[in-house]
C-alpha positions in Angstrom: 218.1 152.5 36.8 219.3 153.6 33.5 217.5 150.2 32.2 214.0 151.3 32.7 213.8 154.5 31.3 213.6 153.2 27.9 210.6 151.6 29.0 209.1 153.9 31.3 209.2 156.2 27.9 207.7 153.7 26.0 204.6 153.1 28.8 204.6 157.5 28.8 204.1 157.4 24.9 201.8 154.8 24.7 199.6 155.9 27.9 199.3 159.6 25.6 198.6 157.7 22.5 195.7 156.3 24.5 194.7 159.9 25.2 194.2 160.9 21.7 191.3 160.8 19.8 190.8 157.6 17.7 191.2 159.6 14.6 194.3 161.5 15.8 195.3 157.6 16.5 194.3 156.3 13.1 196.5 159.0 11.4 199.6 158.2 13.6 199.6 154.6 12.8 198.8 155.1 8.9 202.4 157.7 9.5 204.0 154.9 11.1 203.1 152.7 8.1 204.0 154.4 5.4 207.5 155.6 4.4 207.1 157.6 1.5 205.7 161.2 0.7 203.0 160.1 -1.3 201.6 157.2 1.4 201.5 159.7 4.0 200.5 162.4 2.2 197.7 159.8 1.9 197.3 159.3 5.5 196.7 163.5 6.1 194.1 163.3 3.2 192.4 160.3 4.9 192.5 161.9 8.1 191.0 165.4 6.6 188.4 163.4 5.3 187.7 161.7 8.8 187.8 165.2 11.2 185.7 167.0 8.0 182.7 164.2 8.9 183.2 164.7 12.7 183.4 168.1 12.1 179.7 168.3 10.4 178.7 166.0 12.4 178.6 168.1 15.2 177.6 170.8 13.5 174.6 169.3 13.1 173.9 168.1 16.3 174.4 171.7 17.7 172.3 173.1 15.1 169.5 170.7 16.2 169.7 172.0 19.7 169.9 175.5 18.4 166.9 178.2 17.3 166.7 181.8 16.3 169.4 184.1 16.7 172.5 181.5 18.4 171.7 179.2 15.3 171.9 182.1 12.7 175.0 183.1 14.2 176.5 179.9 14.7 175.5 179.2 10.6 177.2 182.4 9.9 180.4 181.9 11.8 180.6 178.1 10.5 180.0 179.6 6.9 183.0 182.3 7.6 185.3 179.5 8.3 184.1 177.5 5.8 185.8 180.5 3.8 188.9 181.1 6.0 190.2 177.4 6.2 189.9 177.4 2.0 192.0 180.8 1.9 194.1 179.4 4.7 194.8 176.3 2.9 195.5 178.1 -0.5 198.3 180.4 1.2 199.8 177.8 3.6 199.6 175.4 -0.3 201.4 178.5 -2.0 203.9 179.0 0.5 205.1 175.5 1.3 205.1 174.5 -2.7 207.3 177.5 -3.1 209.9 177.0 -0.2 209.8 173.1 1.2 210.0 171.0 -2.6 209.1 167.5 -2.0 208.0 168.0 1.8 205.7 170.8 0.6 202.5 167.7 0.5 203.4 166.8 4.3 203.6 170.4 5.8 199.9 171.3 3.3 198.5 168.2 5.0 199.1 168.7 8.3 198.1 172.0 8.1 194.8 170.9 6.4 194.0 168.3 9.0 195.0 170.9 11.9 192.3 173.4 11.0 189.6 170.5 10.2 190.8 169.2 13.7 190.5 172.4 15.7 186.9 173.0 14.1 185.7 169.8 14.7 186.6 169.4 18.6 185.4 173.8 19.0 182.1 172.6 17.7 182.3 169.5 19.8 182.9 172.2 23.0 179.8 173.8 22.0 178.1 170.7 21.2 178.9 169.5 25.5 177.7 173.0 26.6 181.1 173.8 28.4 184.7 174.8 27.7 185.5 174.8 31.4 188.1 172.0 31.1 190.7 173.3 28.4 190.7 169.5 26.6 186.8 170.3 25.6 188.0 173.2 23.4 
């Protein structure tokens, strides 16, 4: 019994790898990759870069379904987070810098690709019309 449940961990890990978004798979395999600080420091800038384009893009497909007063708001509230996620990043950047030394990249990265992340798939809620199941939001 004790055999298999190396494996039947393996199967679990892979079935919720599966289950991940493509991009939240791309940046676990570049992490797998790459053994320094600096290459996956690369890998959370790559993967910024790749939730920021998912992120606008839909933001734009909302917008295009969007008139009047829900798309004013919606630019306003995308424009306020604009702001927050810079002032977020600058704090979480000051505060890691100051207390985690060489790991400080790695925390400000995952923190930078978590925010991107989270805005992309709460826009992407919006963008299926629903938040009934909790994976939409």
């Amino acid at each position: 019994m004790k055999k298999w449940l190396p494996i039947a961990c393996l199967f679990a890990s892979s079935m919720a790898l599966a289950q991940q978004n493509p991009l939240d798979q791309q940046l676990q395999q570049c992490l797998d990759k790459e053994s320094s600080t600096t290459g996956m420091s690369q890998c959370y800038g790559t993967a910024t870069k790749a939730w920021d384009k998912e992120m606008n893009t839909q933001y734009n497909q909302v917008m295009k379904k969007l008139t009047g007063e829900p798309k004013d708001k919606l630019r306003s509230a995308q424009r306020a987070w604009l702001a927050y996620r810079d002032s977020w990043n600058a704090a979480s950047r000051s505060y890691f810098l100051s207390s985690q030394g060489s790991m400080a990249a790695l925390s400000i990265g995952a923190q930078s690709v978590s925010l991107v992340r989270n805005q992309a798939l709460m826009l992407q809620s919006l963008n299926k019309g629903s938040c009934a199941n909790p994976d939409d939001c």
